[in-house]
SEKOLPA-756822 format. One record per residue (C-alpha): residue number from 1; residue in three letters; chain; x, y, z negated. Coordinates in nm, 3 decimals. Each point is the difference from the previous one (the first is absolute). Last residue first. Layout:
! residues N
vovo->NUM; numar->ALA; pado->A; xx->X; yy->Y; zz->Z
...
! end
This chain:
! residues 185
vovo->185; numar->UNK; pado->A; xx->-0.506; yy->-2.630; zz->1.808
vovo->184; numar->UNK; pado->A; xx->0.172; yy->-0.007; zz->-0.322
vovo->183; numar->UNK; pado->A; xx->0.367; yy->-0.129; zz->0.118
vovo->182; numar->UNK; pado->A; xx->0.013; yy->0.334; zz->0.209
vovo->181; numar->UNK; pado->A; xx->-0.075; yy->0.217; zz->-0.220
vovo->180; numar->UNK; pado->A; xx->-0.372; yy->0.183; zz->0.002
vovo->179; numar->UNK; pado->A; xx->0.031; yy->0.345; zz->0.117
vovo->178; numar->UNK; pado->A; xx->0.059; yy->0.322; zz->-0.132
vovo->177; numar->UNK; pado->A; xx->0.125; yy->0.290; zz->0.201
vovo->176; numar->UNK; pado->A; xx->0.143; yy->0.310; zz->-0.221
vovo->175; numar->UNK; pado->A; xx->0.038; yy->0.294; zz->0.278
vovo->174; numar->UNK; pado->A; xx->0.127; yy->0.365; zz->-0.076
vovo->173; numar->UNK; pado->A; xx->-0.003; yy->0.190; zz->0.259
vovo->172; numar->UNK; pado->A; xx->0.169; yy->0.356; zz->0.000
vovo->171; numar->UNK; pado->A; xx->-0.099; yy->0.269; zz->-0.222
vovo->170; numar->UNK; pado->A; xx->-0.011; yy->0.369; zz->0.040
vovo->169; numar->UNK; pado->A; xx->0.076; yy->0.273; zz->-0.311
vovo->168; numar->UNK; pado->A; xx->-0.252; yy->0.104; zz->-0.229
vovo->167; numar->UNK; pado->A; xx->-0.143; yy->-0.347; zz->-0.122
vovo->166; numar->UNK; pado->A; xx->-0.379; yy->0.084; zz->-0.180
vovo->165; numar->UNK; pado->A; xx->-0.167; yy->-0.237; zz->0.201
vovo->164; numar->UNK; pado->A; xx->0.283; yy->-0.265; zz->0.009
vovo->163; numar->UNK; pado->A; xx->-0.120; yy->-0.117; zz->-0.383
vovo->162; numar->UNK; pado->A; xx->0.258; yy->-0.255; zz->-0.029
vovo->161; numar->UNK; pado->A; xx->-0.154; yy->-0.269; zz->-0.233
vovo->160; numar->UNK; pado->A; xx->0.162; yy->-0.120; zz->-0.292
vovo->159; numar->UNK; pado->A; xx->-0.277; yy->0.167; zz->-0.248
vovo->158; numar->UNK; pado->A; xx->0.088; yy->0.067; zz->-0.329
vovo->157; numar->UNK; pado->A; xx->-0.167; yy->-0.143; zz->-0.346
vovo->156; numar->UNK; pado->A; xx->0.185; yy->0.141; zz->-0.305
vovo->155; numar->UNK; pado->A; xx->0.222; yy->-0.207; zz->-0.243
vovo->154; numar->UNK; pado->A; xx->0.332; yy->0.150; zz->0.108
vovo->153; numar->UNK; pado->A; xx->-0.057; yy->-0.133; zz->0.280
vovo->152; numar->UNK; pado->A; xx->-0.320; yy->-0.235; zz->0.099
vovo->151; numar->UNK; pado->A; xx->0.023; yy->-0.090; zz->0.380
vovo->150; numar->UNK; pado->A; xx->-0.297; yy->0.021; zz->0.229
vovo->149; numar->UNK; pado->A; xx->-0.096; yy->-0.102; zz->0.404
vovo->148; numar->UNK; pado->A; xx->-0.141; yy->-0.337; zz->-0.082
vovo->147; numar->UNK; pado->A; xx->0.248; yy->-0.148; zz->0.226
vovo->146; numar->UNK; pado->A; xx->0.316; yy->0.180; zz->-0.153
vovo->145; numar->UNK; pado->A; xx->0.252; yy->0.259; zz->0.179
vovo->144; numar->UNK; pado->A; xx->0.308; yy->0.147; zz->-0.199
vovo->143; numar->UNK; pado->A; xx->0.029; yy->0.395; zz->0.042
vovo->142; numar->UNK; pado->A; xx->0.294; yy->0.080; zz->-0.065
vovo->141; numar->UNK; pado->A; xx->0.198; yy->0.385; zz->-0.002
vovo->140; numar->UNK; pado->A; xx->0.351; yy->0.076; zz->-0.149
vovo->139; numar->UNK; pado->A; xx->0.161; yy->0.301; zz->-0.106
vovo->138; numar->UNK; pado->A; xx->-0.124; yy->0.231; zz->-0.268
vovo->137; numar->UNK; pado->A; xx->-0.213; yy->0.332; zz->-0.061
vovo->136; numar->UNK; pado->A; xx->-0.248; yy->0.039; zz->-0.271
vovo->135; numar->UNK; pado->A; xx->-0.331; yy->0.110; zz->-0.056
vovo->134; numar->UNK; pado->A; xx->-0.243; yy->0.014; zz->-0.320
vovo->133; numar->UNK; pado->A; xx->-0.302; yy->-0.160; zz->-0.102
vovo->132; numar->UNK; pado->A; xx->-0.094; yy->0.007; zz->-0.348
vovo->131; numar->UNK; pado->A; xx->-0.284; yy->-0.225; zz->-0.228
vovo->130; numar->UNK; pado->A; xx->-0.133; yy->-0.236; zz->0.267
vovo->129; numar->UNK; pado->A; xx->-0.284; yy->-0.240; zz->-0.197
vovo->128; numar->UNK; pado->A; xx->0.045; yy->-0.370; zz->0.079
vovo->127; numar->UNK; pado->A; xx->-0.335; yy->-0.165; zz->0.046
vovo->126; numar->UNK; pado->A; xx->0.007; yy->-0.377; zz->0.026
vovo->125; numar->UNK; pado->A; xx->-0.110; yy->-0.208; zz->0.278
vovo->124; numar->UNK; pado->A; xx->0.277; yy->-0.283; zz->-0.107
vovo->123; numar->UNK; pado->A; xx->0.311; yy->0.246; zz->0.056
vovo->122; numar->UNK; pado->A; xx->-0.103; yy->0.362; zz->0.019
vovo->121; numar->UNK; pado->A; xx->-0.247; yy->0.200; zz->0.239
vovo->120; numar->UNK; pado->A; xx->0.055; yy->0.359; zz->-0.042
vovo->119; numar->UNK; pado->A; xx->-0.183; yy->0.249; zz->-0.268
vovo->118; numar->UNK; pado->A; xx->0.030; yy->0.392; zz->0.127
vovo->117; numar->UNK; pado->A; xx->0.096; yy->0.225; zz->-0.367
vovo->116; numar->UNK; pado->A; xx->0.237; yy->0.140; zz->0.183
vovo->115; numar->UNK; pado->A; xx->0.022; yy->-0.010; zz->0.411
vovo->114; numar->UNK; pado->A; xx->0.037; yy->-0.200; zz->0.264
vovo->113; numar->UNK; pado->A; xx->-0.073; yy->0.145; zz->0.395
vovo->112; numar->UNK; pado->A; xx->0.396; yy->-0.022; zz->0.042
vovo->111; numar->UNK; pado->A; xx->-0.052; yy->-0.349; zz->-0.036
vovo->110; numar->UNK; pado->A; xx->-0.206; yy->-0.053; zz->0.265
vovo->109; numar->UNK; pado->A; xx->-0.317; yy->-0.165; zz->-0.063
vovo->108; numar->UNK; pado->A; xx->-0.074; yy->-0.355; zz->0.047
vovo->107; numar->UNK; pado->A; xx->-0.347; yy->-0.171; zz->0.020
vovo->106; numar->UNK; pado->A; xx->-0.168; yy->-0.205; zz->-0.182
vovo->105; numar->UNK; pado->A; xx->-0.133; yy->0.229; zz->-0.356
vovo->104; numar->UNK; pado->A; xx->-0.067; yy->-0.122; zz->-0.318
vovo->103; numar->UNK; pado->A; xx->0.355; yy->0.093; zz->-0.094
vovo->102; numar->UNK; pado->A; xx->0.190; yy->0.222; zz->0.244
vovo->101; numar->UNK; pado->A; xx->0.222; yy->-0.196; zz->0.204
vovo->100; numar->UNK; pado->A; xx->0.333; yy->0.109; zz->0.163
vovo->99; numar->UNK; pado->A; xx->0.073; yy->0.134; zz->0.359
vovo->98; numar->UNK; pado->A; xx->0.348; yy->0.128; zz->0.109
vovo->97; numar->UNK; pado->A; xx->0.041; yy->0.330; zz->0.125
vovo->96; numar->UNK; pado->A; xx->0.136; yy->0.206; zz->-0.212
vovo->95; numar->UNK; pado->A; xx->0.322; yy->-0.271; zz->-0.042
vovo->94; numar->UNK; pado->A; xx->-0.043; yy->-0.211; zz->-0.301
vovo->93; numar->UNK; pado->A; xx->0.157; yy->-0.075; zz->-0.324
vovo->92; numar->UNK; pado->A; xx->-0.161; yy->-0.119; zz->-0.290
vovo->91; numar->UNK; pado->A; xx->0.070; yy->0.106; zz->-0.332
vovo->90; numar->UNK; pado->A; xx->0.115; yy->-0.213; zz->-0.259
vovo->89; numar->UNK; pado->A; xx->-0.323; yy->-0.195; zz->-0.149
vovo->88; numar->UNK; pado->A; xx->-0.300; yy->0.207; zz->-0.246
vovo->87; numar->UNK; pado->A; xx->-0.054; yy->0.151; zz->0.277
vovo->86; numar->UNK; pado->A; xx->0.250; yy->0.278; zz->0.210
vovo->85; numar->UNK; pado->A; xx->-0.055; yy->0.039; zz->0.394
vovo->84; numar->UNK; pado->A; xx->0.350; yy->0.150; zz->0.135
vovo->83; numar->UNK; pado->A; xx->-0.065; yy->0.122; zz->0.351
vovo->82; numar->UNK; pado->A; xx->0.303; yy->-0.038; zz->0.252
vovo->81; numar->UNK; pado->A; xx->0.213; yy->0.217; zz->0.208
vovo->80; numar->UNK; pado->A; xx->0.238; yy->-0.208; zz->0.233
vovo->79; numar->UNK; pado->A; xx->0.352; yy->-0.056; zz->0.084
vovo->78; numar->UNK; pado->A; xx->0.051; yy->-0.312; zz->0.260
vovo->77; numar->UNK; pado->A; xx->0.294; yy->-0.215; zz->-0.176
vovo->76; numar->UNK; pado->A; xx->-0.201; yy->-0.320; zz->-0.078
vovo->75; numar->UNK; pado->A; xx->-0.200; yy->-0.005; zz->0.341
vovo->74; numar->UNK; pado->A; xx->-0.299; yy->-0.255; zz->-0.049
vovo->73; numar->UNK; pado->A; xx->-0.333; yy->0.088; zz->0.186
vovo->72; numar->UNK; pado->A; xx->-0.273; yy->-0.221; zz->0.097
vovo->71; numar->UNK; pado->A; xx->0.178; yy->-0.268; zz->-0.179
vovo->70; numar->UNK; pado->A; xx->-0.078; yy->-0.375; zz->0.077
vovo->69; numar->UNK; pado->A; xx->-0.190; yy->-0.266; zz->-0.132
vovo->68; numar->UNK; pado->A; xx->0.004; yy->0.012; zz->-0.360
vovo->67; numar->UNK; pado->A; xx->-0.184; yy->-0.262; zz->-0.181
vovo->66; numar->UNK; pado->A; xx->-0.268; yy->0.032; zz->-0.192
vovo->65; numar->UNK; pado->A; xx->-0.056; yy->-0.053; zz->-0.390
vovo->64; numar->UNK; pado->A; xx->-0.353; yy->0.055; zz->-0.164
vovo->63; numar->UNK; pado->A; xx->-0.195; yy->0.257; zz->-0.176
vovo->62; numar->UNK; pado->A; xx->-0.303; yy->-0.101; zz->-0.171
vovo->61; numar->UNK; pado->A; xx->-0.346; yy->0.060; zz->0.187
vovo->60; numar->UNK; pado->A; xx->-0.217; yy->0.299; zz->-0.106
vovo->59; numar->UNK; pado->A; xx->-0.048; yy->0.077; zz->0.335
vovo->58; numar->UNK; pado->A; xx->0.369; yy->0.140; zz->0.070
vovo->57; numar->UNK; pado->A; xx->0.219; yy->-0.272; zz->0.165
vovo->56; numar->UNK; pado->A; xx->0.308; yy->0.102; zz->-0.201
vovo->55; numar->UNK; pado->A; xx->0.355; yy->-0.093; zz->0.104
vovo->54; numar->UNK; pado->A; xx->0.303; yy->-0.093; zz->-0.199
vovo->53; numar->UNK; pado->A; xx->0.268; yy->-0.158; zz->0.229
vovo->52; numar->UNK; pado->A; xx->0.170; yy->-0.306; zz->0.149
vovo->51; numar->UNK; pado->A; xx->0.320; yy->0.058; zz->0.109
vovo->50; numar->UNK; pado->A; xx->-0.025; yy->-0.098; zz->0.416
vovo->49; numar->UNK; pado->A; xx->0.160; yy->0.321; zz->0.131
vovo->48; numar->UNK; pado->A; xx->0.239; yy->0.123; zz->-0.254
vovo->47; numar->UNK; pado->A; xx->-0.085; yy->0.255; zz->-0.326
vovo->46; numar->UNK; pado->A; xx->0.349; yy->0.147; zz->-0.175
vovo->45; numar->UNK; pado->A; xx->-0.023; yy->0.325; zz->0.145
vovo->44; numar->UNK; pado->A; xx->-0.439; yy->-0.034; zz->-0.154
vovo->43; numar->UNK; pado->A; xx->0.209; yy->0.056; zz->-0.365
vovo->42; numar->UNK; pado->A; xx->-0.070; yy->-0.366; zz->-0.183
vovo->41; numar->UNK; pado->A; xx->-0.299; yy->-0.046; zz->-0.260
vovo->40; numar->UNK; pado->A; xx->0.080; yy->-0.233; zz->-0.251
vovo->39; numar->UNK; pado->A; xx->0.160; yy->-0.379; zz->0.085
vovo->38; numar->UNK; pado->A; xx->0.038; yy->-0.105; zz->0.355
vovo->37; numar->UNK; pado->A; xx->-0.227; yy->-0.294; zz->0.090
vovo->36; numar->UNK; pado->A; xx->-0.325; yy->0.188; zz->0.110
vovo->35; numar->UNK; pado->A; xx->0.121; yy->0.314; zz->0.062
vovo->34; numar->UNK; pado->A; xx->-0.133; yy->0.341; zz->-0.203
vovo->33; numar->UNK; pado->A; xx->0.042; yy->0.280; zz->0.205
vovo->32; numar->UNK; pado->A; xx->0.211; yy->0.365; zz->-0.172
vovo->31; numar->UNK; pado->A; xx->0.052; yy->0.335; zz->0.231
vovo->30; numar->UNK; pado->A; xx->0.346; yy->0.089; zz->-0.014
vovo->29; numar->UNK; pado->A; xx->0.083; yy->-0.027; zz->0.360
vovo->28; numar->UNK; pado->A; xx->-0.270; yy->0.268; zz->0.071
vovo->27; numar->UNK; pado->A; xx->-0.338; yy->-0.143; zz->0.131
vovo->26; numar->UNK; pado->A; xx->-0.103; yy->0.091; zz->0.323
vovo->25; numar->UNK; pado->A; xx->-0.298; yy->0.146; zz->0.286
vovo->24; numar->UNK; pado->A; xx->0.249; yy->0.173; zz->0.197
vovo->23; numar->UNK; pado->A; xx->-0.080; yy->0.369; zz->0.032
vovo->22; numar->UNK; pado->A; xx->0.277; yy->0.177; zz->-0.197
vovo->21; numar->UNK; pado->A; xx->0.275; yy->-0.235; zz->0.189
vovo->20; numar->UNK; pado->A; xx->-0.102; yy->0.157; zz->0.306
vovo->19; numar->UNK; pado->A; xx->-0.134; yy->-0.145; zz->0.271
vovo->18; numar->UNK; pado->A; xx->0.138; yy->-0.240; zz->0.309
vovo->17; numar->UNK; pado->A; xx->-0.118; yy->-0.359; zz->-0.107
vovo->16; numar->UNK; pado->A; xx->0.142; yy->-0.293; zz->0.174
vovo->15; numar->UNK; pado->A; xx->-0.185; yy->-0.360; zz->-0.048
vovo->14; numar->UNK; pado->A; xx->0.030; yy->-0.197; zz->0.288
vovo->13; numar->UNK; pado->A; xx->-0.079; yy->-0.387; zz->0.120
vovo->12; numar->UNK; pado->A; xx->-0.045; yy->-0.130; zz->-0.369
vovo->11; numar->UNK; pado->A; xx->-0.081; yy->-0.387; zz->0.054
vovo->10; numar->UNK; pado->A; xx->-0.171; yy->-0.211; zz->-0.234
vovo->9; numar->UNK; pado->A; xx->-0.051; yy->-0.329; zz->0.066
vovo->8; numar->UNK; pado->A; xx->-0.275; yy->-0.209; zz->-0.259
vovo->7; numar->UNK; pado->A; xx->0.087; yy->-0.260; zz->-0.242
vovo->6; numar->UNK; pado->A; xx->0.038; yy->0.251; zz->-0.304
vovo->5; numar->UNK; pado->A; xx->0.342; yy->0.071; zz->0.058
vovo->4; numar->UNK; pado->A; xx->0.133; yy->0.266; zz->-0.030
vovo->3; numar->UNK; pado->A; xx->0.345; yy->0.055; zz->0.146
vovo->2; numar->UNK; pado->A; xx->0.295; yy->0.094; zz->-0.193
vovo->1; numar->UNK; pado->A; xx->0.148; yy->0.375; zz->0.049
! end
């Protein structure tokens, strides 16, 4: 994976998750970003550390484009069971677990917790009304990290934070140290 570089060191001592696949907090391979740079919306299997990608600040504040910094969980061939969340986009993709927006409100829910008829947090502050959910079953689980700690996919606010609380299985340390580089100091 390329480094980011943002003038600061990052180093990622150890990241090793022991759960099951059911209670990552992921989006399916097939879940769609939009990249600043790379055309439409690309499937989140195609996303690489560094791409520069939609995020939403909430607050009434236009979305803007982060960078990824690392993935707190990227296994293309783990099977998983994921929540389809249909808008007006494709549906979005997300293991029960993971936390998206509801509009008006700031803070995540999980996404097993969404229902009908519930209004999420769209691109630009908007309100995107969910109209089915369904399951399905695939391979592949990513969860790419951004600073403000929120992707748009499939044109719905998510959270890129690991919510640890609800992990079922143990976890060993996972350690991002930042520090100013070297020629900055």
């Amino acid at each position: 994976m390329a480094p980011y570089n943002d003038g600061m060191v990052h180093f990622l001592l150890c990241h090793r998750q022991i759960c099951p696949p059911e209670e990552e907090n992921c989006f399916s391979a097939n879940t769609l970003v939009t990249v600043l740079g790379r055309g439409s919306a690309i499937p989140m299997k195609d996303l690489k550390v560094g791409d520069q990608v939609l995020t939403s600040q909430g607050n009434g504040q236009p979305d803007e484009y982060q960078p990824v910094y690392a993935f707190g969980h990227i296994d293309p061939y783990v099977p998983a069971t994921f929540v389809c969340i249909y808008t007006e986009d494709a549906p979005a993709e997300l293991t029960k677990q993971h936390m998206v927006y509801i509009y008006g409100k700031t803070r995540p829910v999980h996404s097993d917790s969404i229902q009908v008829g519930d209004i999420l947090r769209g691109r630009d502050g908007s309100a995107s009304a969910v109209t089915k959910i369904s399951t399905i079953k695939r391979s592949g689980v990513y969860n790419p990290l951004t600073p403000s700690g929120t992707i748009v996919v499939n044109g719905i606010v998510a959270s890129t934070y690991i919510d640890l609380a609800s992990q079922g299985g143990s976890i060993e340390a996972c350690l991002l140290y930042t520090s100013p580089s070297p020629r900055d100091r």
